[in-house]
C-alpha positions as CSV (number, residue, x, y, z in Angstrom):
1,X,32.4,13.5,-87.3
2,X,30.8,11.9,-84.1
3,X,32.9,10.1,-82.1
4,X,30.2,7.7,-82.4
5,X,31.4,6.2,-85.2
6,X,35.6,6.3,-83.9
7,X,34.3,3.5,-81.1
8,X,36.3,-0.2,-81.7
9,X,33.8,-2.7,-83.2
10,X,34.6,-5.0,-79.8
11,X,32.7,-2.2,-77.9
12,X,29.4,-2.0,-79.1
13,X,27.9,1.7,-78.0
14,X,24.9,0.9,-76.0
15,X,24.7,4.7,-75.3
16,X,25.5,8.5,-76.4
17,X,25.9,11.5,-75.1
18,X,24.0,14.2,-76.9
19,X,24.6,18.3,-76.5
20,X,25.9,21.1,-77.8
21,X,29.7,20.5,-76.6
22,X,30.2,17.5,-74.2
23,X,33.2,19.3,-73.2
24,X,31.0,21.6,-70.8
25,X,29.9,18.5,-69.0
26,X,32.9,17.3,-67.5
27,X,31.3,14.9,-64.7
28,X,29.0,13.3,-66.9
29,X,31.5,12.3,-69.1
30,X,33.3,10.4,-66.0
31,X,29.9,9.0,-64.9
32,X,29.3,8.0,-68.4
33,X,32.8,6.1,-68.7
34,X,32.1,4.8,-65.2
35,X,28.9,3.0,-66.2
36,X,29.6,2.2,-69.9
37,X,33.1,2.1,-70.0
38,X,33.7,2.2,-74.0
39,X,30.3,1.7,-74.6
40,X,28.9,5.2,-75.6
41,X,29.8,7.4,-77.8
42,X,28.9,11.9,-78.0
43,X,26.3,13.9,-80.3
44,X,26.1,17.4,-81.2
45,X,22.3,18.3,-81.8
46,X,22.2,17.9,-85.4
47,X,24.2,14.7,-85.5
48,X,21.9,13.5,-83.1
49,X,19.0,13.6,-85.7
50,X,20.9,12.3,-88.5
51,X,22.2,9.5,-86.4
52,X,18.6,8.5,-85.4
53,X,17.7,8.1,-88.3
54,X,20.0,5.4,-89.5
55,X,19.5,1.6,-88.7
56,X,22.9,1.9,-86.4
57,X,20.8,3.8,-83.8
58,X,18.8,0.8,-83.1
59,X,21.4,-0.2,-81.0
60,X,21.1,2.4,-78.6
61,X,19.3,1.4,-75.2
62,X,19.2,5.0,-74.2
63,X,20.7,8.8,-75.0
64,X,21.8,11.0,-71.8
65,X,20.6,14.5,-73.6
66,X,22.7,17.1,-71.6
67,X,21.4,20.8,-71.6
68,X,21.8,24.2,-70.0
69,X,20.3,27.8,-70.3
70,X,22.1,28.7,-73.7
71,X,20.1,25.8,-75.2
72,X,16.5,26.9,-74.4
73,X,16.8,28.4,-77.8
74,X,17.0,25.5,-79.4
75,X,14.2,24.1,-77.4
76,X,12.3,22.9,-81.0
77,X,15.3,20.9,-82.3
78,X,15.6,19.4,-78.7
79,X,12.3,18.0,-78.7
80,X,12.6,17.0,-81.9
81,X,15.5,14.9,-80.7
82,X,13.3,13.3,-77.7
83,X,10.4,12.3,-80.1
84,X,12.8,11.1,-82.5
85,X,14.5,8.6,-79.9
86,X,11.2,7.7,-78.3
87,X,9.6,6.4,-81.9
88,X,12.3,4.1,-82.2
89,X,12.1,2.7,-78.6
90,X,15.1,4.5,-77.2
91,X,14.7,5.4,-73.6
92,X,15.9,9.5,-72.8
93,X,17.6,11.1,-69.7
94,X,17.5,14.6,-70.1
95,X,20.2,16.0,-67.9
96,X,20.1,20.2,-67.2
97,X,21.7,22.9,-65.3
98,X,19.9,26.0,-65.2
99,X,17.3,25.6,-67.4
100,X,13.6,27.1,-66.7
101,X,10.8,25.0,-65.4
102,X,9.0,26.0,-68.6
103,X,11.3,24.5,-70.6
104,X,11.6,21.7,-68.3
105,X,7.7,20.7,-68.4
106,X,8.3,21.1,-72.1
107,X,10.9,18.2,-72.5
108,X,9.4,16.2,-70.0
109,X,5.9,16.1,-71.6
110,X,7.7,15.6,-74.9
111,X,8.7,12.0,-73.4
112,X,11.6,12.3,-71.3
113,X,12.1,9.0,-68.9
114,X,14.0,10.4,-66.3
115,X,15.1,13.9,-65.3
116,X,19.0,14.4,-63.5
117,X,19.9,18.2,-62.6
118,X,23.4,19.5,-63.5
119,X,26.3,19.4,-61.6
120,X,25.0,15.2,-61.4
121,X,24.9,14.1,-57.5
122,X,26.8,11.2,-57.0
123,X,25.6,8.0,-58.4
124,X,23.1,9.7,-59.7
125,X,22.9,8.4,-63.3
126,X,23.6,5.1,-62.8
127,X,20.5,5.1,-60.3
128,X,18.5,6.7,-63.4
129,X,20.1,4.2,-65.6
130,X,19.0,1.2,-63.1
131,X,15.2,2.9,-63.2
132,X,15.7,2.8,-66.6
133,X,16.4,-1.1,-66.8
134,X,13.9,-1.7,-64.2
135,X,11.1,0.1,-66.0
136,X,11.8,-2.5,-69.1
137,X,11.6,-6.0,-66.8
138,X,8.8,-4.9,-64.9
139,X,6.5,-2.8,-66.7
140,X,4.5,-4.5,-69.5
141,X,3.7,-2.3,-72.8
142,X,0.0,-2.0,-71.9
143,X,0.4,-0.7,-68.1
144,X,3.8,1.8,-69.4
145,X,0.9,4.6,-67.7
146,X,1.1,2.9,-64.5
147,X,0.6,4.0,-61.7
148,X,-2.2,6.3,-63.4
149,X,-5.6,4.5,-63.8
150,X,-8.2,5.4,-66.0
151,X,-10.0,8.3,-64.3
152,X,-9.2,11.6,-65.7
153,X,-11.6,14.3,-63.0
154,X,-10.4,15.2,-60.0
155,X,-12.2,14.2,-56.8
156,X,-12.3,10.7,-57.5
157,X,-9.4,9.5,-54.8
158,X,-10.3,9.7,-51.1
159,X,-7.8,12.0,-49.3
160,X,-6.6,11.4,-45.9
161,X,-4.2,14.5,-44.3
162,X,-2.4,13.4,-40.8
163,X,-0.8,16.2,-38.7
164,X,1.1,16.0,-36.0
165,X,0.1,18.8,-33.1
166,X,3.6,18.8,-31.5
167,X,6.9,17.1,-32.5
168,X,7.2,13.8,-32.2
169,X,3.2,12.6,-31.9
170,X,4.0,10.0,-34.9
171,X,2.8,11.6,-37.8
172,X,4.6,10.9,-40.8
173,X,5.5,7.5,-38.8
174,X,1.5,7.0,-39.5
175,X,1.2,9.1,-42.3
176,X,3.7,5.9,-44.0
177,X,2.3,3.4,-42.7
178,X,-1.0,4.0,-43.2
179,X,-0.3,4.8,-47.0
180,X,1.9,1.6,-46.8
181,X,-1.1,-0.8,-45.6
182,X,-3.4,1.0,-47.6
183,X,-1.5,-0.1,-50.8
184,X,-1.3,-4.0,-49.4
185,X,-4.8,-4.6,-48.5
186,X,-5.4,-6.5,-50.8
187,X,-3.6,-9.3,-52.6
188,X,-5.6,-9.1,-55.4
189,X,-7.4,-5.7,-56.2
190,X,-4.8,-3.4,-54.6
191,X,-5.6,0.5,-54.3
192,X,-3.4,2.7,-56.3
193,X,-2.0,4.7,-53.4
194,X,0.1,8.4,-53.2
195,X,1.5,10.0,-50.2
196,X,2.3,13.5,-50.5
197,X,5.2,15.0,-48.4
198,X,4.1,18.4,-47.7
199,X,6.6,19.2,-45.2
200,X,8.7,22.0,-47.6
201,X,11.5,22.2,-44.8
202,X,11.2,18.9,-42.9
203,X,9.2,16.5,-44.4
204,X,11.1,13.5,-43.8
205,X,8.5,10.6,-45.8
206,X,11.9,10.0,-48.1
207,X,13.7,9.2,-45.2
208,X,11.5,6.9,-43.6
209,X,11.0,4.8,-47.0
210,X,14.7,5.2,-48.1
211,X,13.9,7.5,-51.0
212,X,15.9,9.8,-53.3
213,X,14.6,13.5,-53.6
214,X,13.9,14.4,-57.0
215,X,14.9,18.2,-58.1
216,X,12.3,18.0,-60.2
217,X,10.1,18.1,-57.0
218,X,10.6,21.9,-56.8
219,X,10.2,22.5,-60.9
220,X,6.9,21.3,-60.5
221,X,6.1,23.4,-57.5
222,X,7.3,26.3,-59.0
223,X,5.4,26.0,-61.9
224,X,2.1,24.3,-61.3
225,X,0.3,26.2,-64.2
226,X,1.9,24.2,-66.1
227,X,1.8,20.7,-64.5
228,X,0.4,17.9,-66.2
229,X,0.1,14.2,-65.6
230,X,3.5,13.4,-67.3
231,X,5.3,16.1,-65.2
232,X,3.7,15.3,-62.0
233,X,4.6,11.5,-63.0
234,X,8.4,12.7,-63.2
235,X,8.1,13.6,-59.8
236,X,7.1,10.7,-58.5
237,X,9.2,8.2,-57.0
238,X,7.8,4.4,-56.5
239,X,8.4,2.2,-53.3
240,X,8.5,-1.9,-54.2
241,X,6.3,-0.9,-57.0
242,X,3.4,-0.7,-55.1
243,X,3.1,3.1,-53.2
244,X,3.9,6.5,-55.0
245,X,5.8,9.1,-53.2
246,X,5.7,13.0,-53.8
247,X,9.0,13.2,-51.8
248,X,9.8,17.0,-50.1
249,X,12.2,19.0,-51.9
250,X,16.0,18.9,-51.9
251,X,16.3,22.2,-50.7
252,X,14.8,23.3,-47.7
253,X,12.0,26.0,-48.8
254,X,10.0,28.3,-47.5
255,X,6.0,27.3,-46.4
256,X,4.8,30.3,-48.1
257,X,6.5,29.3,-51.6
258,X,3.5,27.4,-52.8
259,X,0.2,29.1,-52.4
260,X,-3.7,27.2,-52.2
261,X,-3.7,27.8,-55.9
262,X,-0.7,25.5,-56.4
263,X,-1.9,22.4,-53.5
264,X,-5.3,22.5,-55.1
265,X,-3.6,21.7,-58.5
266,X,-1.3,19.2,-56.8
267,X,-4.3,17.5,-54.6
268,X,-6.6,17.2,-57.7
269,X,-4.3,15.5,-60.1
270,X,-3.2,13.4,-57.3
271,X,-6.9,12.2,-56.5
272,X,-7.9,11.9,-60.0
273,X,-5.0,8.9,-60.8
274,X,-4.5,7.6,-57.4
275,X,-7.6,5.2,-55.1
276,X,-6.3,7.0,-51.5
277,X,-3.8,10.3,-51.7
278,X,-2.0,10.5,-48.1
279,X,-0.7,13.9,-47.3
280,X,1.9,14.2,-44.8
281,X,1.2,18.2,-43.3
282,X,3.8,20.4,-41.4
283,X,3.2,20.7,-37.7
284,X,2.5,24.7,-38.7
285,X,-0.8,26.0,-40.1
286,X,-0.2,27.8,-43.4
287,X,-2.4,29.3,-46.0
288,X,-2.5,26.2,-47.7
289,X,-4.3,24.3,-44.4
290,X,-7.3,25.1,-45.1
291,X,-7.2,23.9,-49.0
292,X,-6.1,20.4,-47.7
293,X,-8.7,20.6,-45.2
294,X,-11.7,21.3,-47.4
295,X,-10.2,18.4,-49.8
296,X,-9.8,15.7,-47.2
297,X,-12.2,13.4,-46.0
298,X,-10.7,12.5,-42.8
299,X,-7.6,14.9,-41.1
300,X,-5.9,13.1,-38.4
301,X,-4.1,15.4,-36.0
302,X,-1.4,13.5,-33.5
303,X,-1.1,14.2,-30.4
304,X,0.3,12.5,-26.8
305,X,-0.7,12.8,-23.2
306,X,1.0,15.4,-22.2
307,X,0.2,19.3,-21.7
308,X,1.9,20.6,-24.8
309,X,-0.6,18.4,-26.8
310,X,-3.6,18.9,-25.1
311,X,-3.0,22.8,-25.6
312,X,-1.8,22.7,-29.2
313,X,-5.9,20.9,-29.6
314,X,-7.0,23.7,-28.0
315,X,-5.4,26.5,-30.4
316,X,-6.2,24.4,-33.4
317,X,-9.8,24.0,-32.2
318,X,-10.0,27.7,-31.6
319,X,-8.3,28.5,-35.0
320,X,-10.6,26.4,-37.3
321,X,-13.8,27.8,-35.1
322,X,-13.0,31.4,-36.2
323,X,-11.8,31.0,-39.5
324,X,-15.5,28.5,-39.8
325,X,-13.8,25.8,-41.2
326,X,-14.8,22.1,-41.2
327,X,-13.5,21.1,-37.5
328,X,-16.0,17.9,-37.9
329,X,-13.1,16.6,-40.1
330,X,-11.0,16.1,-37.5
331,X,-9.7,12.7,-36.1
332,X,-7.7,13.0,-33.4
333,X,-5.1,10.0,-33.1
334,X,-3.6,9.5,-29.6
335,X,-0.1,8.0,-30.2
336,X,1.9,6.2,-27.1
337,X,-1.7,5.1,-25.8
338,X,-1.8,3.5,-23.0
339,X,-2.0,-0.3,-22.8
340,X,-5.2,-2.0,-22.2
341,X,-4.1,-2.8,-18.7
342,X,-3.0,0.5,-17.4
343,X,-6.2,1.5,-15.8
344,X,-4.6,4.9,-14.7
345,X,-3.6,6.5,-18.3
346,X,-6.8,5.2,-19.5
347,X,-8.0,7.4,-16.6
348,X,-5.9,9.4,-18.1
349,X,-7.0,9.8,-21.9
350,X,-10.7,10.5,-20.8
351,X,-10.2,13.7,-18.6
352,X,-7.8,14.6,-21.8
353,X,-10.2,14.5,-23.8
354,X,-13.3,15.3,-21.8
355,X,-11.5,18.2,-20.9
356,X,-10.5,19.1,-24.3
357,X,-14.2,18.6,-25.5
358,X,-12.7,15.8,-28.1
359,X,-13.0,12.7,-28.9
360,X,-10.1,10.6,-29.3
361,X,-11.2,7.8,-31.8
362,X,-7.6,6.5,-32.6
363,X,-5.0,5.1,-29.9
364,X,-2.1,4.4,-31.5
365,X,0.1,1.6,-29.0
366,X,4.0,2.4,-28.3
367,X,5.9,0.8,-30.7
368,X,9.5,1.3,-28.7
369,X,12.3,0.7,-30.5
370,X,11.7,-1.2,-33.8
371,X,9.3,2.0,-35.1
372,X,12.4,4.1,-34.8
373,X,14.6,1.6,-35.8
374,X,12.4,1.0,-38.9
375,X,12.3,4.5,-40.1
376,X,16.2,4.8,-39.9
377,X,16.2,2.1,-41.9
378,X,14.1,3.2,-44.6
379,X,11.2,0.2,-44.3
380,X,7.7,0.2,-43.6
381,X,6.6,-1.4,-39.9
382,X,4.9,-4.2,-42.1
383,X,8.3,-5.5,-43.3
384,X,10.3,-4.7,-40.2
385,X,8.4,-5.5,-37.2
386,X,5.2,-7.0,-38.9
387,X,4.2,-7.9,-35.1
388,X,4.6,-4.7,-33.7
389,X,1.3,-3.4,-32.0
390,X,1.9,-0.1,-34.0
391,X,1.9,-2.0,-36.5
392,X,-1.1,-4.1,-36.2
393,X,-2.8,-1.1,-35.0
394,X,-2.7,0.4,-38.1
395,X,-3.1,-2.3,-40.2
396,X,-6.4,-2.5,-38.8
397,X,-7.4,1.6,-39.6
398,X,-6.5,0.9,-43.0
399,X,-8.8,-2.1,-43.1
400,X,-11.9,-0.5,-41.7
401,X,-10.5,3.0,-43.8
402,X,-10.8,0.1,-47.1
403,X,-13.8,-1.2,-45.9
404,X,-15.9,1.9,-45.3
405,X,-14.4,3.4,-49.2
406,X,-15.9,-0.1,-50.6
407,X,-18.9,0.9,-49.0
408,X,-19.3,4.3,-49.8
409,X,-18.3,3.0,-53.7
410,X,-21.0,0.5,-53.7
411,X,-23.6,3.0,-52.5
412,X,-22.7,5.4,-54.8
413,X,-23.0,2.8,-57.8
């Protein structure tokens, strides 16, 4: 019998367990007890549907279904399990330790809520749990698709790539921010906004908005044949509800791990849901470059007033001019600009970039401390140091970057 029906009647189970011996899950069953308590109660498969379907179940505010690589034969009855729970409003965190991606995407797609790899990370399933709650106060039945919109072909979403041309120039400091002002322009017809982390070994966009890294991240990279909206949604992690972040993986991996094939899948699902799609590059050209830069509109490239900065232009120049690629889509941002009143670095930033044969049409101001201070604490420059020239700075790009999309929208119509 399930212990299911051995819990007291003063503990009502809110919860259960379901898997093919709980026993072989030793740390969810002390994260369970941590969160619940008595409250939940342990499934085998085939209890789990005949428990389902009885009128007790609706009690159940969600089932922790906990699988590893012996179960992928019973991949059928699994998602017979999630549909099950999901037609009687009963909210599924599918919990797995060594199972393929294909049988991942599978159970995702079926209708999974949240994904948690095996051995759990700490606090790990009480975070899902929380998400879980959240999703129910703040999403309304008719937007449960959000953040997707309607559009359904790729190429609607207007893609912006920043790279920085030496460590340090600021870019995922205005890859960030930009994505972050993007998605509050306006108060009352926001943009849907993504940023994608493409920086495999260091991207560091989690960091900077105090993000967790999905596992799921690298299930999805490793299989983007078989991606679809509802497993590139699971990847997805929201910021205050109002920016959508592709984080970079756990695990540091290798650049050449995803190939053009994979980014252009990525880049086109990401521009078909989202208004603006903000890709955060590595410093290092790889195969995939040149797919993000035939996709973009605009490709910012960082850089400072110094020699290493002004020769990195020069190699990227050179390298985009023999491969023939689109070196017109290039925006080069100057970040630690002078200020208005130094006459001598403004001297400065014109032999840079007369010299360089460029034109530098973004000076990004010196932030000092707070920028750094902001990133370590996981928060936007908007809601740290909303006065910070950096700040402002970029608040304004995204303004005229809004402006000139409206424009190009209402031309088009």
């Amino acid at each position: 019998m399930s212990s299911v029906q051995k819990q007291p009647e003063s503990s009502p189970i809110t919860a259960c367990t379901i898997s093919r011996d709980v026993q072989d899950f030793d740390l969810l069953i002390e994260d369970m007890e941590t969160a619940l308590g008595e409250a939940w109660g342990d499934l085998g498969f085939a209890e789990a549907l005949a428990f389902l379907n009885q009128p007790e179940a609706d009690g159940l505010e969600f089932v922790a279904l906990a699988i590893d690589a012996s179960d992928e034969d019973e991949i059928g009855l699994l998602s017979e399990i999630i549909t099950m729970a999901k037609a009687r409003g009963i909210k599924v965190i599918l919990i797995a330790e060594d199972v393929s991606p294909a049988s991942l995407h599978q159970l995702l797609r079926q209708g999974a809520d949240e994904f948690v790899p095996y051995p759990l990370p700490e606090n790990e399933l009480q975070a899902a749990i929380d998400r879980l709650h959240r999703s129910e106060t703040t999403a309304p039945a008719a937007t449960a698709a959000a953040p997707f919109g309607d559009s359904s072909s790729p190429g609607d979403g207007v893609l912006l790539a920043v790279q920085g041309l030496a460590g340090g120039t600021g870019a995922t400091t205005l890859a960030v921010n930009l994505a972050w002002e993007l998605a509050s322009v306006s108060k009352t017809d926001a943009p849907r906004v993504c940023i994608l982390d493409l920086g495999l070994q260091t991207g560091s966009v989690a960091t900077y908005l105090d993000l967790p890294r999905k596992d799921v991240v690298y299930e999805m990279w490793a299989d983007t044949d078989s991606m679809d909206e509802d497993i590139f949604k699971q990847a997805l992690v929201s910021f205050d509800e109002k920016l959508w972040v592709l984080t970079a993986p756990t695990d540091i991996l290798p650049l050449d791990m995803i190939t053009p094939e994979d980014v252009q899948r990525v880049l086109d699902m990401a521009r078909a849901k989202f208004d603006y799609v903000i890709v955060d590059m590595p410093s290092t050209l790889v195969q995939w470059t040149e797919t993000v830069l035939h996709s973009a509109q605009i490709y910012f490239a960082t850089l400072e007033l110094d020699m290493r900065s002004a020769q990195n232009a020069l190699r990227l120049k050179r390298a985009l001019r023999s491969e023939d690629l689109p070196i017109e889509k290039l925006r080069f941002c100057l970040n630690r600009a002078p200020k208005f009143t130094d006459l001598n670095g403004k001297s400065r930033v014109k032999r840079m970039a007369e010299s360089l044969e460029i034109s530098i049409e973004v000076q990004l101001p010196d932030g000092g401390k707070p920028v750094m201070q902001a990133g370590d604490h996981g928060t936007p420059l908007a809601s740290a140091a909303g006065k910070n020239p950096l700040r402002k700075e970029i608040a304004k790009l995204a303004v005229s970057l809004h402006a000139l999309g409206q424009s190009d929208a209402d031309q088009a119509a």
